[in-house]
N, CA and C atoms as a LAMMPS dump frame, in Angstrom:
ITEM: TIMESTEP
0
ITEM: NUMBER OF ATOMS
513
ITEM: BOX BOUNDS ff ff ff
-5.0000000000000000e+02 5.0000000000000000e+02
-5.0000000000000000e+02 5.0000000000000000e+02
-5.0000000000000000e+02 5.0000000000000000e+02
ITEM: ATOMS id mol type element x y z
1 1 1 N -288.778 267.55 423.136
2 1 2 C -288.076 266.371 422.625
3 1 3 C -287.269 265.753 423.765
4 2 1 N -287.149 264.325 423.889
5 2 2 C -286.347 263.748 424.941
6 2 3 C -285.352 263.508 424.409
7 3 1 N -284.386 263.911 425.231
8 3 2 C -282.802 263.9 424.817
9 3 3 C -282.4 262.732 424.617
10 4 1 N -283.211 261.867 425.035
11 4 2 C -282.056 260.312 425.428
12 4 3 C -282.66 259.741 423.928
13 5 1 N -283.172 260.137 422.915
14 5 2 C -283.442 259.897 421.589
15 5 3 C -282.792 259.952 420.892
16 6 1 N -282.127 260.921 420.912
17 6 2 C -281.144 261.716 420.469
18 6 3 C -279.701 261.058 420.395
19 7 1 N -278.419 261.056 419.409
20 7 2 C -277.543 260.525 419.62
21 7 3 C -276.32 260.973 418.455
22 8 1 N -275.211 260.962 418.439
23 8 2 C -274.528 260.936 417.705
24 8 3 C -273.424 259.793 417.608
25 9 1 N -273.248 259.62 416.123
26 9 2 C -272.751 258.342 415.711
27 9 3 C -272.044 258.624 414.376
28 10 1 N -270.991 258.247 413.954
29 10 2 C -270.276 257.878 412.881
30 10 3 C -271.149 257.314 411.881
31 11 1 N -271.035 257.974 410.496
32 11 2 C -271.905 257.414 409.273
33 11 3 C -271.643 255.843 409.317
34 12 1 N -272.523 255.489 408.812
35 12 2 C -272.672 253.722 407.877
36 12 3 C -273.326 253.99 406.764
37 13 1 N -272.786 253.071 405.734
38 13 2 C -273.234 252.7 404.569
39 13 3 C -275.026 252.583 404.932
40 14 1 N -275.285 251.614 405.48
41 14 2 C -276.919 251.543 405.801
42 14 3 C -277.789 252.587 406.095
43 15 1 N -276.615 253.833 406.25
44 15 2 C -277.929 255.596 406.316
45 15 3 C -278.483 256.04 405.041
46 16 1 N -277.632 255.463 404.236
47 16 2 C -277.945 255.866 402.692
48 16 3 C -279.243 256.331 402.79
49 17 1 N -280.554 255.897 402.551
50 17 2 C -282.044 255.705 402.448
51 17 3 C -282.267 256.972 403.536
52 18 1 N -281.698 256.646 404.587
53 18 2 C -282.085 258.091 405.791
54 18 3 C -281.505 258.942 405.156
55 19 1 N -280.48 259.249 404.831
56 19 2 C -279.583 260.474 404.242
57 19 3 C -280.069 261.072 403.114
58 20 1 N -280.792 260.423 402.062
59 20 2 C -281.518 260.481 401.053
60 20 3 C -282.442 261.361 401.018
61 21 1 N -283.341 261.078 402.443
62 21 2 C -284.784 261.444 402.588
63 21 3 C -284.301 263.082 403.201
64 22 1 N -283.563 263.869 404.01
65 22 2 C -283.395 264.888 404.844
66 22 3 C -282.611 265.556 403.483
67 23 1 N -281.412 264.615 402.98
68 23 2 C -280.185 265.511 402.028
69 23 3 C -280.975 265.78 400.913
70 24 1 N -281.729 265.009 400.453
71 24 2 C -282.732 265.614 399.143
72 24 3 C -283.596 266.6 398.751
73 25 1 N -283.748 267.346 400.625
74 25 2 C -284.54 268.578 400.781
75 25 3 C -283.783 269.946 399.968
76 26 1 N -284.208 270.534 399.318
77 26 2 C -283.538 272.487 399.095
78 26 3 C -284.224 272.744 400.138
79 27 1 N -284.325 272.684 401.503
80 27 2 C -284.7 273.988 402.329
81 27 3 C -283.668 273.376 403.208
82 28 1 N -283.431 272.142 402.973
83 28 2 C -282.034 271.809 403.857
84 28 3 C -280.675 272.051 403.538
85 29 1 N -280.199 272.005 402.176
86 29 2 C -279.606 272.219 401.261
87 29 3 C -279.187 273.643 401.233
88 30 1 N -280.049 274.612 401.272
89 30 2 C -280.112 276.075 400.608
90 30 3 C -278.863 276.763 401.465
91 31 1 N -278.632 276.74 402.319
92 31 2 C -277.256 277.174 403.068
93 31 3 C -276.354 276.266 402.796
94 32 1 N -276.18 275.148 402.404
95 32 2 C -275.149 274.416 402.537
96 32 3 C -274.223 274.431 401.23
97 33 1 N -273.261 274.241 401.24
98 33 2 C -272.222 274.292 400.274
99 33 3 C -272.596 273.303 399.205
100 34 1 N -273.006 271.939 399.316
101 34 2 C -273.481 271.254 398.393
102 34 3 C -274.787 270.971 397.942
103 35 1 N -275.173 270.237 396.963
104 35 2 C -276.561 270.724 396.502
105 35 3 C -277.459 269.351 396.597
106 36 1 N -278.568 269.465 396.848
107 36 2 C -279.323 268.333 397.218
108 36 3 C -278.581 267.307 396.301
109 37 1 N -278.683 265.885 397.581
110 37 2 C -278.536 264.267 396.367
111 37 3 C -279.899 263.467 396.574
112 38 1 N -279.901 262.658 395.217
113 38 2 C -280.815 263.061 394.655
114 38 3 C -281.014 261.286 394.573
115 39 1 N -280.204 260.851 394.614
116 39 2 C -280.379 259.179 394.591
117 39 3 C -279.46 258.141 395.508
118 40 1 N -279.795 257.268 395.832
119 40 2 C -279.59 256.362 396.675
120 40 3 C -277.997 256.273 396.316
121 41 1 N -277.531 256.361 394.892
122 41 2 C -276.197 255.573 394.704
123 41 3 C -275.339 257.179 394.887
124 42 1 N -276.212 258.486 395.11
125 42 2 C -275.249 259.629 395.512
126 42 3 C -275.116 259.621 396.813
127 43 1 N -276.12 259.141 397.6
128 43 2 C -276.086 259.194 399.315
129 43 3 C -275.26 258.213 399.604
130 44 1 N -274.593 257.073 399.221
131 44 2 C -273.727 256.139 399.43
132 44 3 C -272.107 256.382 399.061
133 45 1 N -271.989 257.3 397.39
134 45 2 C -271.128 257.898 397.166
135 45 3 C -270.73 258.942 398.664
136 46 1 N -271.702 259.715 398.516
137 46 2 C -271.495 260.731 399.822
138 46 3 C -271.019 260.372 401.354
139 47 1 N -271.654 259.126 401.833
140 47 2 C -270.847 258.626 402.928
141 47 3 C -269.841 257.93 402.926
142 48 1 N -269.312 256.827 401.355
143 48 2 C -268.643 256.53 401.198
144 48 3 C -267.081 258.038 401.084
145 49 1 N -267.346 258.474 400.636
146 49 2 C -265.875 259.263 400.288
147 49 3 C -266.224 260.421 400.835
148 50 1 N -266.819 261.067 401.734
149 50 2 C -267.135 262.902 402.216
150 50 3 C -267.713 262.171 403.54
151 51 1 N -268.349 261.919 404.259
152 51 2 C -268.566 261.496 405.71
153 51 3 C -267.907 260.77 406.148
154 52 1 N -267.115 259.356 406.219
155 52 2 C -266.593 258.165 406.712
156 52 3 C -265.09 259.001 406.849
157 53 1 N -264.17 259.48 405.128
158 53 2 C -263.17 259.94 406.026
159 53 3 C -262.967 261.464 406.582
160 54 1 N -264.008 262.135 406.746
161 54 2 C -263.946 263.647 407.163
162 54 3 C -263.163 263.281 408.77
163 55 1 N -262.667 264.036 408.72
164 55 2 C -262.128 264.292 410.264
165 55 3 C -262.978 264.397 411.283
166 56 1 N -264.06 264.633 411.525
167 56 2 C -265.483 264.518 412.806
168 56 3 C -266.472 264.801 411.598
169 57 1 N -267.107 264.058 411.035
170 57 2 C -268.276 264.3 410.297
171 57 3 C -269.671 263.006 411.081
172 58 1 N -270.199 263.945 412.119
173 58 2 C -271.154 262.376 412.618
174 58 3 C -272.401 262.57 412.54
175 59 1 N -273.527 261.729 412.163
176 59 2 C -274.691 261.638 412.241
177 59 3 C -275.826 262.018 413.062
178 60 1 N -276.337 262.693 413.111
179 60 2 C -277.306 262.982 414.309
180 60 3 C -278.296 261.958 414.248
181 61 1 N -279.093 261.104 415.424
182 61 2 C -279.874 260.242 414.985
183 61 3 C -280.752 260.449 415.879
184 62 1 N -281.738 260.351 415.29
185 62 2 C -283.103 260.207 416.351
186 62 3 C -283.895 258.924 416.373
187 63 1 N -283.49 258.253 417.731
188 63 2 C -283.966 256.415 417.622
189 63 3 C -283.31 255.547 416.584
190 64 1 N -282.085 256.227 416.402
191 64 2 C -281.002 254.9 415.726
192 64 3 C -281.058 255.571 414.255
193 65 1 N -281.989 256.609 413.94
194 65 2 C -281.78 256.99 412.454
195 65 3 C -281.489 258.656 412.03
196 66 1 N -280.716 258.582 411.06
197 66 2 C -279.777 259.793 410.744
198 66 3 C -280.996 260.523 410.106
199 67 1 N -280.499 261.716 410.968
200 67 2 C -281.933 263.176 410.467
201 67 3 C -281.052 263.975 409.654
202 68 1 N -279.788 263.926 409.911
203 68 2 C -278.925 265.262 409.87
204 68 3 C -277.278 264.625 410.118
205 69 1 N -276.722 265.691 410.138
206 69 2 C -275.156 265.857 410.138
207 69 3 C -274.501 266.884 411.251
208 70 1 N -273.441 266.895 412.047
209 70 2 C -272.743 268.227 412.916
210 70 3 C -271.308 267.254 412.343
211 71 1 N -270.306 268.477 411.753
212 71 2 C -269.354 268.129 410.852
213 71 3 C -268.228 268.879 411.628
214 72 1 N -267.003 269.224 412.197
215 72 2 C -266.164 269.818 412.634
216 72 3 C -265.019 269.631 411.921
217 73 1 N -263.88 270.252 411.228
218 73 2 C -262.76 270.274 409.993
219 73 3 C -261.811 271.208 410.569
220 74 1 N -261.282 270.89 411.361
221 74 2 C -259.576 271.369 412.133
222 74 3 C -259.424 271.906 411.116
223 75 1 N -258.726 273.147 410.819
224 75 2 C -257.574 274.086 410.073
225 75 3 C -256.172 273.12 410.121
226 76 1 N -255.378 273.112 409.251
227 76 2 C -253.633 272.631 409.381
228 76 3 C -252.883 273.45 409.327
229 77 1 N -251.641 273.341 409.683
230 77 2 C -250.362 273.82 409.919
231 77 3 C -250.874 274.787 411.237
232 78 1 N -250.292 276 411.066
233 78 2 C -250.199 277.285 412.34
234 78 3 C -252.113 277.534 412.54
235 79 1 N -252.886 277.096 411.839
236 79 2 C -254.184 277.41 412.381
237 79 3 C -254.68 275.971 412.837
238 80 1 N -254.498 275.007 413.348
239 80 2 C -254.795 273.729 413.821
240 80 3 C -255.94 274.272 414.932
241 81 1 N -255.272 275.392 415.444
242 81 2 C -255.979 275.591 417.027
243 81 3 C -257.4 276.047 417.098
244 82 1 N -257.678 276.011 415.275
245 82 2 C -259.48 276.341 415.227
246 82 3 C -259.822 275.546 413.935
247 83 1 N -261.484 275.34 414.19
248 83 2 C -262.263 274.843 413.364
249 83 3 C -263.352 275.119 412.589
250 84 1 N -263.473 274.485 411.958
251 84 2 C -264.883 275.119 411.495
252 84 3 C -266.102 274.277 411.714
253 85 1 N -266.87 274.488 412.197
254 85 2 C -268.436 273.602 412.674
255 85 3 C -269.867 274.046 411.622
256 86 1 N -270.066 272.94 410.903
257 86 2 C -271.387 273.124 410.455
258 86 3 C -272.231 271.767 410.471
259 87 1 N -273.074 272.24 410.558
260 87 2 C -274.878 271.548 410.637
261 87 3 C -275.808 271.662 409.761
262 88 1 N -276.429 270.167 409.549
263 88 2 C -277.767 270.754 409.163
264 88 3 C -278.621 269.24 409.817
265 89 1 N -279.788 269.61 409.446
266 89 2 C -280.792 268.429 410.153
267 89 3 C -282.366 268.858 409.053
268 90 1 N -283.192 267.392 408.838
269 90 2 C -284.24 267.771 408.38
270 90 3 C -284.876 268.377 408.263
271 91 1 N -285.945 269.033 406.938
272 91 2 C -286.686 270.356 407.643
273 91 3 C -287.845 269.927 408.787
274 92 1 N -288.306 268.647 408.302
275 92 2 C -289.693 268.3 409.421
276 92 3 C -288.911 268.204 410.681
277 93 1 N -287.752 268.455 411.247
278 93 2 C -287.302 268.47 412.617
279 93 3 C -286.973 269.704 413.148
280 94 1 N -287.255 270.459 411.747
281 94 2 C -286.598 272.012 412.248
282 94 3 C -287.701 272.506 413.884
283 95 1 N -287.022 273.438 414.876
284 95 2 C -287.837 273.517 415.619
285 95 3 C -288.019 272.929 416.917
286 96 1 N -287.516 272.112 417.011
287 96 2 C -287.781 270.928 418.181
288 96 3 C -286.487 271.216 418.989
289 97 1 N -285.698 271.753 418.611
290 97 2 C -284.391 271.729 419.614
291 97 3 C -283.5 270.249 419.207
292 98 1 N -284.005 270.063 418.291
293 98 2 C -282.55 268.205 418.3
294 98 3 C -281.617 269.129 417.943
295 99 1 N -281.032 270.203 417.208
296 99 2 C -280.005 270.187 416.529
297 99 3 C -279.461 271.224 418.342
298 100 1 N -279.789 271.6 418.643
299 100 2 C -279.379 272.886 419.867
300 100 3 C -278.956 271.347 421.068
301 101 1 N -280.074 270.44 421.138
302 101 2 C -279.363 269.459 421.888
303 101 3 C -277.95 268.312 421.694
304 102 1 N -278.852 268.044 419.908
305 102 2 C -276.786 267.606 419.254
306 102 3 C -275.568 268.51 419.548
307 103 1 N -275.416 269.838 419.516
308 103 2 C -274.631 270.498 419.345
309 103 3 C -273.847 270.511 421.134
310 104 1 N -274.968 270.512 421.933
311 104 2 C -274.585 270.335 423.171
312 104 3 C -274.082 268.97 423.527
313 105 1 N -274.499 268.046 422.628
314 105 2 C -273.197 266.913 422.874
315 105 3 C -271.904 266.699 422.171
316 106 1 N -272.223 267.039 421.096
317 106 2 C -270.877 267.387 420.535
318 106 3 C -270.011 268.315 420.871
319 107 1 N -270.069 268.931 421.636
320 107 2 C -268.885 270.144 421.636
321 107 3 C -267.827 269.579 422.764
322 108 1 N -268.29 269.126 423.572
323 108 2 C -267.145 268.418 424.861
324 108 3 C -266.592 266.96 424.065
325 109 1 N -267.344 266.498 423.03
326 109 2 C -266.441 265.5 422.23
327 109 3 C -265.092 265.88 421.571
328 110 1 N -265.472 266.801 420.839
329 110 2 C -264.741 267.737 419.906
330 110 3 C -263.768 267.992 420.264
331 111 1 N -263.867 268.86 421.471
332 111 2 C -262.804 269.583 422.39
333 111 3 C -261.499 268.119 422.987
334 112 1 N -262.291 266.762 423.405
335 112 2 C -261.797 265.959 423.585
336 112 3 C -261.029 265.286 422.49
337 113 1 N -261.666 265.322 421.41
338 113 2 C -261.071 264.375 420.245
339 113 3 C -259.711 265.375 419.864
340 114 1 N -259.883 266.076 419.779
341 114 2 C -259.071 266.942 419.086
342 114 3 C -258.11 268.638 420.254
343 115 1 N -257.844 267.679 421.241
344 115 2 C -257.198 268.377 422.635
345 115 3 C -256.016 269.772 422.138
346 116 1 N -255.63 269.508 420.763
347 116 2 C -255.149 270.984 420.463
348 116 3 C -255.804 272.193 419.593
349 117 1 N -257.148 271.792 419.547
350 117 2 C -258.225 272.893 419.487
351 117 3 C -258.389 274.094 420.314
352 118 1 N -258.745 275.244 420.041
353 118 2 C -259.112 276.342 421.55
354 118 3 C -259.972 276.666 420.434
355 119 1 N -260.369 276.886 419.211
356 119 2 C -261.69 277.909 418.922
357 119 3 C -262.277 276.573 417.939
358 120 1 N -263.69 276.753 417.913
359 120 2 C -264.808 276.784 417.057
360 120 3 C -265.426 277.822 416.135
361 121 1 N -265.396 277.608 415.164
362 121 2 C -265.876 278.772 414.338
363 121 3 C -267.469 278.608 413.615
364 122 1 N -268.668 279.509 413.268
365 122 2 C -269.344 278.575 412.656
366 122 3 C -269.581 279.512 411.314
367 123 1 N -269.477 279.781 410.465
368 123 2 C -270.262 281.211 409.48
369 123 3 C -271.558 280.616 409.303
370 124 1 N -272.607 281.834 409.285
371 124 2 C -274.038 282.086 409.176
372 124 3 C -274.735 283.181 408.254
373 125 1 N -275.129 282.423 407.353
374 125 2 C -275.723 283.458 405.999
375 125 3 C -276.772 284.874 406.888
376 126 1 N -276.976 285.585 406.792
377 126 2 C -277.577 286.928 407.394
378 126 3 C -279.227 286.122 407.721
379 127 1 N -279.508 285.286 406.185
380 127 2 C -281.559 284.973 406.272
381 127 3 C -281.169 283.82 406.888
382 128 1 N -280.2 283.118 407.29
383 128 2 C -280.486 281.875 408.199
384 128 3 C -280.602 282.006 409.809
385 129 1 N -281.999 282.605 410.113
386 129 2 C -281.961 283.085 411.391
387 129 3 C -282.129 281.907 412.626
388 130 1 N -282.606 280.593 411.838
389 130 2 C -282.494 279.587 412.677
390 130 3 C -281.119 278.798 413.207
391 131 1 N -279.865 278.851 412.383
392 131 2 C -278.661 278.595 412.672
393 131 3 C -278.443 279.61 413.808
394 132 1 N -278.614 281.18 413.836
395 132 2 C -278.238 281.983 414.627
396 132 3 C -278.672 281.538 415.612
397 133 1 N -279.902 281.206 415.89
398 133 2 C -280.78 281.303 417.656
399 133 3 C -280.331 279.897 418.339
400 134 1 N -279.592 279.052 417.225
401 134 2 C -279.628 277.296 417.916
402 134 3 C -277.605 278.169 418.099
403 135 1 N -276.928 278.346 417.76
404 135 2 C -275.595 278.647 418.124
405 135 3 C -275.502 279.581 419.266
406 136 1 N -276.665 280.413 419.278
407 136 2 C -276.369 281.558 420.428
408 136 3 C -277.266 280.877 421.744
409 137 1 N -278.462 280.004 421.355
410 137 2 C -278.281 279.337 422.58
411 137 3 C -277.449 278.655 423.209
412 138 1 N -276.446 277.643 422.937
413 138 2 C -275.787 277.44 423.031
414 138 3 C -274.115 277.972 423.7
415 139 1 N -274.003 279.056 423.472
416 139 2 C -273.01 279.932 423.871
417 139 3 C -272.524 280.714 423.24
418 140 1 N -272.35 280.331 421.788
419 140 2 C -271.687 281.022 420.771
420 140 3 C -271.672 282.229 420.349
421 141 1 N -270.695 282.816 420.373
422 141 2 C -270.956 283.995 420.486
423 141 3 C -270.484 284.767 419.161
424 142 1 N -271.642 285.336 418.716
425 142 2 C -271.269 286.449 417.857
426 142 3 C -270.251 287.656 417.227
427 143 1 N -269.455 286.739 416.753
428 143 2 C -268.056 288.413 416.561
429 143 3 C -268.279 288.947 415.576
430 144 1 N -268.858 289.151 415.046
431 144 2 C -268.852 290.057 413.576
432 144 3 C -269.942 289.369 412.309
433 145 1 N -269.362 290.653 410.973
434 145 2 C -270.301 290.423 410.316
435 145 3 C -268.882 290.534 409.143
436 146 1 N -269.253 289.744 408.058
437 146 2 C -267.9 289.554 406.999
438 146 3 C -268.617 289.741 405.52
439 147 1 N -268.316 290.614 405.123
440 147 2 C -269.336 291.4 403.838
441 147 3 C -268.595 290.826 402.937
442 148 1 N -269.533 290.348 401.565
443 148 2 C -269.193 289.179 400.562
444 148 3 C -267.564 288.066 400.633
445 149 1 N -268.186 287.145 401.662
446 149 2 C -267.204 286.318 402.556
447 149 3 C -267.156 285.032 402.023
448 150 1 N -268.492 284.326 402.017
449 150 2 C -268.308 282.809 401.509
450 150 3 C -268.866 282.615 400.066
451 151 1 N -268.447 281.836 399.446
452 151 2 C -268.918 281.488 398.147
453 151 3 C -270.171 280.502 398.387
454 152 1 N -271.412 280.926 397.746
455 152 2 C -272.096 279.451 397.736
456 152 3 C -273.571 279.823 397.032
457 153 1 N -273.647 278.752 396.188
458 153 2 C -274.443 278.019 395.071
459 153 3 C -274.599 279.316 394.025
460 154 1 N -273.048 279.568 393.9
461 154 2 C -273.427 280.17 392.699
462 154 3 C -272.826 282.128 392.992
463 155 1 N -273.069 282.146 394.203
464 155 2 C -272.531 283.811 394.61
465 155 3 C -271.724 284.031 395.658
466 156 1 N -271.285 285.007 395.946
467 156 2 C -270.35 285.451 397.191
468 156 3 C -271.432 285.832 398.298
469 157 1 N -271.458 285.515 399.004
470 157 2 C -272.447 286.014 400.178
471 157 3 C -271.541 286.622 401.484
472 158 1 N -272.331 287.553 402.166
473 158 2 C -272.127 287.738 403.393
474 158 3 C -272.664 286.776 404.543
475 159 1 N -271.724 286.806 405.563
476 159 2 C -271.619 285.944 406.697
477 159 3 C -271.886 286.865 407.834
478 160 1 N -272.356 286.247 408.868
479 160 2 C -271.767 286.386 410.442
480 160 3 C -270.777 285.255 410.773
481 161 1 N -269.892 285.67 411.446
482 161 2 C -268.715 284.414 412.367
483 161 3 C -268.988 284.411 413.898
484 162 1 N -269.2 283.512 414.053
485 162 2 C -269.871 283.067 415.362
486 162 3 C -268.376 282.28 415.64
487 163 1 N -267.914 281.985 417.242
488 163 2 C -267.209 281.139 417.681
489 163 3 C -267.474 280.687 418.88
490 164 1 N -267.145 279.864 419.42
491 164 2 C -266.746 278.98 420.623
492 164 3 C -265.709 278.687 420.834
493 165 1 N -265.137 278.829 422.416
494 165 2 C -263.666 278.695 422.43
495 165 3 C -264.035 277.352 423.605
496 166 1 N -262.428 276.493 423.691
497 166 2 C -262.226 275.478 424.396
498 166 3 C -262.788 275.746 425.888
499 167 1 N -262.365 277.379 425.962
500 167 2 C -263.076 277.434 428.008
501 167 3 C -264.473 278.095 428.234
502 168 1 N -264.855 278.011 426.847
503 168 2 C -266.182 278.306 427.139
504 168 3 C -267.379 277.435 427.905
505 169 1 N -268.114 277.704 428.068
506 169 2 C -269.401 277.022 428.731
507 169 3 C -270.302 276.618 427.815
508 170 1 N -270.76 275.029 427.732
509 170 2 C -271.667 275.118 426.757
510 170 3 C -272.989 275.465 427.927
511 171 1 N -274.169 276.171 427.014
512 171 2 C -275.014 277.123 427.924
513 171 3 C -276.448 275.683 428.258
């Protein structure tokens, strides 16, 4: 894949239809906290009030159009100094490296936007072995394993916590 395709950008109302087509997938969905949308006037709801004011929620685009999402959500008060980072991107893109190359542009943004950051955090369900190999290329490094940790679609699951810190290297 050529990188210079590749881009990240702040939602618009006009992704609706793109957002539709990737967010409507369950194999995209199936890790994620929320559950496929399902119509044009939920993908507009969705950028209207959950992407536009998230604190770094930006678009991944390939040739001007949104495949996917890389979302970053600062902690407040005494934990400001870490975040939490999640992703997802189409399944027909799974594979290609866009999301391992988004992630490598986003992280020196991040670090910039938000200058009293030092960690990145990401949690990773145990069967999502493709989140693992695109974060650990990257740098991220593996600290542990957190036995029935996150809630999602329905159960408590176990995690891995992966992080990135501010003086790290992206790889």
């Amino acid at each position: 894949m050529d990188s210079s395709r590749i881009s990240l950008r702040a939602f618009q109302l006009s992704d609706a239809d793109d957002l539709l087509k990737w967010a409507s997938d369950d194999k995209v969905t199936h890790f994620l906290r929320w559950n496929p949308i399902t119509s044009k006037q939920q993908a507009l709801k969705y950028i209207q009030e959950v992407a536009i004011p998230h604190p770094w929620r930006h678009s991944i685009c390939l040739d001007g159009r949104s495949i996917g999402y890389i979302s970053v959500k600062p902690e407040a008060g005494n934990d400001r100094h870490r975040a939490h980072l999640g992703y997802a991107i189409g399944s027909c893109y799974w594979g290609q490296g866009i999301v391992t190359m988004a992630l490598k542009m986003a992280i020196p943004v991040v670090f910039r936007d938000f200058p009293f950051l030092v960690r990145l955090e990401a949690l990773v369900e145990p069967e999502n072995f493709g989140s693992q190999r695109v974060l650990e290329k990257i740098g991220f490094v593996k600290e542990g394993f957190l036995r029935k940790y996150g809630f999602n679609k329905g159960g408590i699951r176990d995690m891995f916590i992966y992080s990135f810190l501010s003086g790290d290297k992206v790889l």
